[in-house]
C-alpha positions as MATLAB code, in Angstrom:
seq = 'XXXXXXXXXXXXXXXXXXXXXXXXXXXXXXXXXXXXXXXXXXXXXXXXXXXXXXXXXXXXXXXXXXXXXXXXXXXXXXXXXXXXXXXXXXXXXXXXXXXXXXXXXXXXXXXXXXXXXXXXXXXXXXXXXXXXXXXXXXXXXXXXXXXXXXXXXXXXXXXXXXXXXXXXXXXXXXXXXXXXXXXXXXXXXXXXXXXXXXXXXXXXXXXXXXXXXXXXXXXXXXXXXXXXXXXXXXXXXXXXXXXX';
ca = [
      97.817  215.834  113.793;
      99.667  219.153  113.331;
     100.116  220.846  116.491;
      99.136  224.038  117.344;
     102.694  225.866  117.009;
     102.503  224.885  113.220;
      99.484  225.754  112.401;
      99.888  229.289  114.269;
     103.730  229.237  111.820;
     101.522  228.551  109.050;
      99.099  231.058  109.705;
     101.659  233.892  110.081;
     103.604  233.054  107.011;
      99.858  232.900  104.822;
      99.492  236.719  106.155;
     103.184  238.085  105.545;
     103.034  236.210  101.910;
     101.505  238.577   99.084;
      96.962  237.814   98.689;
      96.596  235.376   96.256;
      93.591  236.350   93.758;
      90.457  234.857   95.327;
      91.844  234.821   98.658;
      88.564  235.220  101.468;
      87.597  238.334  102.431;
      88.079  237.832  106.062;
      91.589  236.323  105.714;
      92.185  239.671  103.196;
      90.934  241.557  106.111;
      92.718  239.998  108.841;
      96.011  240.465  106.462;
      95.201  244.123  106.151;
      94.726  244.766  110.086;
      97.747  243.168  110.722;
      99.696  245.144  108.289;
      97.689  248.440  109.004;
      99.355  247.628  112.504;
     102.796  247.393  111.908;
     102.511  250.357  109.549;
     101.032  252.150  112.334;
     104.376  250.913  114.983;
     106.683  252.005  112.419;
     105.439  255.265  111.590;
     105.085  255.942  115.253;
     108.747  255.245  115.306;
     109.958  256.898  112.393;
     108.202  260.039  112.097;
     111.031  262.214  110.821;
     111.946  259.603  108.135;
     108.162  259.325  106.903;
     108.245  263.205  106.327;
     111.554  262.857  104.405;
     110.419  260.453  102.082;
     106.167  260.800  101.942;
     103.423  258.987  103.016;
     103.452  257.402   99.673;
     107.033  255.954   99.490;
     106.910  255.141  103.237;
     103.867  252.958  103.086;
     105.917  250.973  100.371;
     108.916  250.885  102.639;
     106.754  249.583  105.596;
     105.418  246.500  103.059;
     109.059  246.071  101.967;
     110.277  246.213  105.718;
     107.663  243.449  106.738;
     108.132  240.912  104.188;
     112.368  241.308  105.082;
     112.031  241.796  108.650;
     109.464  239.687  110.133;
     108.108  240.759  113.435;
     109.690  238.402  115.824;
     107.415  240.246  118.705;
     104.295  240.488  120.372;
     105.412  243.836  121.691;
     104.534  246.401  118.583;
     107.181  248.981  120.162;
     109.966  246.263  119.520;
     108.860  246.361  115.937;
     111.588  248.314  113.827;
     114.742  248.080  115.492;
     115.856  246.572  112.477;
     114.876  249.788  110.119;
     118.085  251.338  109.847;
     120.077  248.741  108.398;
     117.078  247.679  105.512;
     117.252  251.124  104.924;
     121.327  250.849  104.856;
     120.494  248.024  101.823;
     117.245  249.342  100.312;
     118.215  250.309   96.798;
     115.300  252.528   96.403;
     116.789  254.941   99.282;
     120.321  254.796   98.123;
     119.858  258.530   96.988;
     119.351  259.537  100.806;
     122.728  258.541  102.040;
     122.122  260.064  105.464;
     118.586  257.859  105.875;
     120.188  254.859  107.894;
     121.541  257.518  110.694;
     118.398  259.018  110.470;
     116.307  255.509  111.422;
     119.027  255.180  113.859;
     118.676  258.775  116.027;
     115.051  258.096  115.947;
     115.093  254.489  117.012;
     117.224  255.318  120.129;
     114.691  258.474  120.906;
     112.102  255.844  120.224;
     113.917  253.412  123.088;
     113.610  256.674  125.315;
     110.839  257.357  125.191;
     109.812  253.612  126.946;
     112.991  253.889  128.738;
     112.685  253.919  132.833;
     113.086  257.647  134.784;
     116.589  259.046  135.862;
     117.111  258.473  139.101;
     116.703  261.475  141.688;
     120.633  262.330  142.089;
     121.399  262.988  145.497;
     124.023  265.922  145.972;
     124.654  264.476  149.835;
     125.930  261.207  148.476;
     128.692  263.504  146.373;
     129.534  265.621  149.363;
     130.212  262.616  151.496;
     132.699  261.225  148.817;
     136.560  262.432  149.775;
     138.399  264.695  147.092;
     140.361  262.044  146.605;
     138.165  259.012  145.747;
     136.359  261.293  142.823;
     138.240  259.812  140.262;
     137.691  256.392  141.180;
     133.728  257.146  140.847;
     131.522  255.260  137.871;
     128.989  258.176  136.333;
     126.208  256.275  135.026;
     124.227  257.511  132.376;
     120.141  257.561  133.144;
     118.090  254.699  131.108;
     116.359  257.145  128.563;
     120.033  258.124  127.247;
     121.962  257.340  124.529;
     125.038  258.860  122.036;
     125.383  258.752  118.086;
     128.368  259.911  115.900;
     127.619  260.357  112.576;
     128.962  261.753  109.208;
     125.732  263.822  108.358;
     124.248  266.586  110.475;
     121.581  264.553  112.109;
     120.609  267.343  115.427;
     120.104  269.889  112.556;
     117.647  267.130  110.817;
     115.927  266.056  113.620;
     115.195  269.688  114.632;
     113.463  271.011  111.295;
     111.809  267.708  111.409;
     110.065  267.920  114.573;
     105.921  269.161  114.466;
     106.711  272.307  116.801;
     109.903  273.643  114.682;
     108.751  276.969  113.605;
     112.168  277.970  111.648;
     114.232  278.064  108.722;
     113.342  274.747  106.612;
     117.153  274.575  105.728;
     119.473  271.466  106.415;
     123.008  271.486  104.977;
     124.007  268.133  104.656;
     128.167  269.047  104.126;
     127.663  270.696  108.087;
     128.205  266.913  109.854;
     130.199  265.493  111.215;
     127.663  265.600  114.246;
     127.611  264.232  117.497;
     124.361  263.802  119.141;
     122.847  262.415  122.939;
     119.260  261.302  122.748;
     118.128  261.915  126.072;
     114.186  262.399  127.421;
     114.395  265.646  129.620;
     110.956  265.443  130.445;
     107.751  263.989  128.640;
     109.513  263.470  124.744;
     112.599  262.234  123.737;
     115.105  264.782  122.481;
     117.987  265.170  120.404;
     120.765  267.654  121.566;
     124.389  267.811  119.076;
     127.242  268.143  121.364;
     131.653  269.216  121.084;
     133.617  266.649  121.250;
     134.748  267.055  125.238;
     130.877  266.814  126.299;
     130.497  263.618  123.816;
     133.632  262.216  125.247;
     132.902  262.660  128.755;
     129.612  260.616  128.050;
     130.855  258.211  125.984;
     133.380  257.011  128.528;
     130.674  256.951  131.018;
     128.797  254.731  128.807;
     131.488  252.495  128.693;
     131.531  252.520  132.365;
     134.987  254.080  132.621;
     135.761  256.022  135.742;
     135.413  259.816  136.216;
     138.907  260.335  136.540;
     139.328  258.284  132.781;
     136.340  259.834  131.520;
     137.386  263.497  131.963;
     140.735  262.252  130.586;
     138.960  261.638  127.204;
     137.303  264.576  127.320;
     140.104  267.058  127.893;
     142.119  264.802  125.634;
     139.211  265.449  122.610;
     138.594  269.296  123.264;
     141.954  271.111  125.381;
     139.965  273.783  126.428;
     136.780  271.426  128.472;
     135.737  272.600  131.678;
     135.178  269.247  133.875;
     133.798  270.608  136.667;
     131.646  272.409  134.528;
     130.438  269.660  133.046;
     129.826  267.299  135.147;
     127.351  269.415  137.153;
     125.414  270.495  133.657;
     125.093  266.746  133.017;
     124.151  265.925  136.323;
     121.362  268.887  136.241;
     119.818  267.678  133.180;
     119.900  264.163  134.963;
     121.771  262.672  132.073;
     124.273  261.519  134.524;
     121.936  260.141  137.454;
     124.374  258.285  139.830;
     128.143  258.661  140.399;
     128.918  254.570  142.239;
];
């Protein structure tokens, strides 16, 4: 006798395979539900790509997507991490160069949007810290952030993309490179493009690098960066919500 994690296998491979003519209608249905689904997760997490290509073309790319990339899953919001790079080989998008970075920005503001809340920075802890020690400190970056470097201007995308933008519909797509944080300020994620000495700074605290070796990049990247500056702007937003 088969047991039951075969015949569940066998089940999920008769669903992602293409309906057979004659196939029953409740299997059909059951097929459809489940695909209406993952449509559903990826749209949810790709809304800026879906308006660059269509409804039409996107539906196709969401059949396409599931018969490549499985869902390996229960969680739907884990669904389409792997977007940007079948994008990256789809033939059929090959035209929209700048589609994989897209997939990518919107797949990190779709991670922080789940992501946990910054933690409450306490300005005590800092003022307890000797001068001295401050370079020694380890920023960390809150949960819900997260940095991109790309050739194509994706903040400028992302912003005449989003349901609220009331602006010129005009994206020049020579204007990259562009250097973006995803970050959720409040209740949405967000997308901010950022100089080099401010995407530096938080790159090196991403790494987990020091203050003192962080602000080192920074200067190093942009001469004219104001650390202190900085720091506290960072800290405000509660990008940076601890200094260890």
């Amino acid at each position: 006798m088969r047991s039951l994690r075969e015949l569940q296998a066998d089940f999920a491979r008769t669903l992602r395979a293409p309906a057979p003519v004659g196939s029953p209608a409740g299997l059909a249905a059951y097929r459809a539900n489940v695909e209406g689904n993952l449509a559903g997760a990826l749209a949810s997490a790709y809304p800026v790509v879906r308006k660059i290509v269509g409804e039409g073309f996107f539906a196709q790319l969401c059949r396409a997507y599931g018969v490549r990339c499985p869902s390996a899953s229960g969680d739907l919001n884990r669904y389409g991490e792997r977007f940007a790079l079948f994008l990256a080989g789809h033939e059929e998008v090959a035209d929209l160069p700048y589609l994989p970075d897209v997939a990518r920005m919107e797949w990190l503001a779709h991670l922080a949007y789940y992501a946990q809340d910054a933690h409450e920075f306490d300005p005590r802890a800092l003022a307890a810290v000797p001068a001295e020690r401050y370079a020694m400190l380890r920023p960390r970056l809150a949960p819900a952030c997260a940095l991109l470097s790309s050739p194509w201007p994706l903040g400028r995308i992302w912003a005449v993309h989003q349901d609220d933008y009331r602006g010129a519909f005009d994206v020049d797509l020579r204007a990259g490179p562009d250097r973006i944080l995803v970050h959720r300020p409040r209740w949405r994620a967000s997308v901010s493009s950022l100089g080099a000495g401010d995407f530096h700074l938080l790159e090196a605290v991403a790494r987990g690098a020091q203050l003192g070796t962080a602000l080192e990049a920074a200067l190093a990247a942009e001469p004219a960066f104001d650390p202190p500056a900085a720091l506290m702007r960072w800290i405000h937003a509660r990008v940076i919500d601890r200094l260890v």
